[in-house]
C-alpha positions in Angstrom: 31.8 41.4 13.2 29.1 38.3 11.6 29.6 35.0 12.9 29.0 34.7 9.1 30.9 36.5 6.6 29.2 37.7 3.5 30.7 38.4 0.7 30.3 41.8 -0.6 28.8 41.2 -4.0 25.9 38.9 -2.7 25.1 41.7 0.5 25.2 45.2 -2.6 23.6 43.0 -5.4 20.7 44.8 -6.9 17.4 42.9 -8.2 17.6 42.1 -12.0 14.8 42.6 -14.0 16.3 42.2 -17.5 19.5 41.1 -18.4 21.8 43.6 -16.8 19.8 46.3 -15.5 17.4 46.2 -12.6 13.9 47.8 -12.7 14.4 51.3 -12.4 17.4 51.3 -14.9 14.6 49.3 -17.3 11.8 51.7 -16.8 14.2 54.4 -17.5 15.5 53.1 -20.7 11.2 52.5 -21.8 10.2 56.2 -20.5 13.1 57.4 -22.8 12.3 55.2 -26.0 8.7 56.2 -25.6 10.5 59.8 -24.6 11.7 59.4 -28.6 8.8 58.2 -30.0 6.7 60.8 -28.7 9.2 63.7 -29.8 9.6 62.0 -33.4 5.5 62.0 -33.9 5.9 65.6 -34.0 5.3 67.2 -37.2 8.6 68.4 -38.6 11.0 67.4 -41.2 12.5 64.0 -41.3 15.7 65.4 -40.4 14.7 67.2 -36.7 12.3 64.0 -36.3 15.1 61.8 -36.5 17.5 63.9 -34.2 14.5 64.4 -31.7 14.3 60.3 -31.4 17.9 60.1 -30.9 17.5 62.9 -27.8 15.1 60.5 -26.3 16.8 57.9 -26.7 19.9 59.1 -25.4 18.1 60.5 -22.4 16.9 57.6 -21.1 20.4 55.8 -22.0 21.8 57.9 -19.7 19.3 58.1 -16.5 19.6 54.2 -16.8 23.4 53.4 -17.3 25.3 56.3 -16.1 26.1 57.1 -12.6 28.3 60.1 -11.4 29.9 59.8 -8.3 28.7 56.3 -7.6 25.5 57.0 -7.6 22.3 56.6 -9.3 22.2 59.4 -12.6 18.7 60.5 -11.2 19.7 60.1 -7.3 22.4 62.6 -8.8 20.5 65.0 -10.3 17.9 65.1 -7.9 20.4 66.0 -5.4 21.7 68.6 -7.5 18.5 70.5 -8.4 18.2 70.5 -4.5 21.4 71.8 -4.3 21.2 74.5 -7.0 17.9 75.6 -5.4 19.0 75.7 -1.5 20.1 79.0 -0.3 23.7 79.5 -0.1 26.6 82.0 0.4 30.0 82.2 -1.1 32.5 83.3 1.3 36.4 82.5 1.6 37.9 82.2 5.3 41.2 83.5 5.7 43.0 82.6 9.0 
């Protein structure tokens, strides 16, 4: 036990870069808007442009706010590509 208690939301608190999010939630939300931007220079009708920005957008909306399983959305899907790519067998053990 600490001769000092701390309290938990001072010991798990992240650094804030802006407002509510920290860096890496930040630079997420950029590389998606620029993400947008990019995919809506492309040369195709207004229509696909527009839904292309909205992809981008969305994309980095949701590697910066979301988080499955308590966890950071990239820390989460990096784990799963390693899952998805580990060799495994299916077996079912019957007593």
């Amino acid at each position: 036990m600490r001769a000092w208690p701390v309290p938990p939301e001072i010991e798990n608190a992240r650094e804030k870069f802006l407002g509510p999010l920290g860096l890496r939630q930040f630079l997420y939300a950029v590389a998606g808007f620029v993400l947008g931007c990019g995919l809506a220079a492309l040369p195709l009708p207004l229509a696909l442009r527009f839904c292309a920005f909205s992809l981008g957008l969305v994309a980095g909306a949701v590697l910066a706010l979301a988080r499955p399983c308590g966890m950071d959305c990239d820390v989460f899907l990096w784990r799963l590509w390693k899952w998805r790519r580990s060799p495994r067998e299916f077996y079912v053990n019957h007593p």
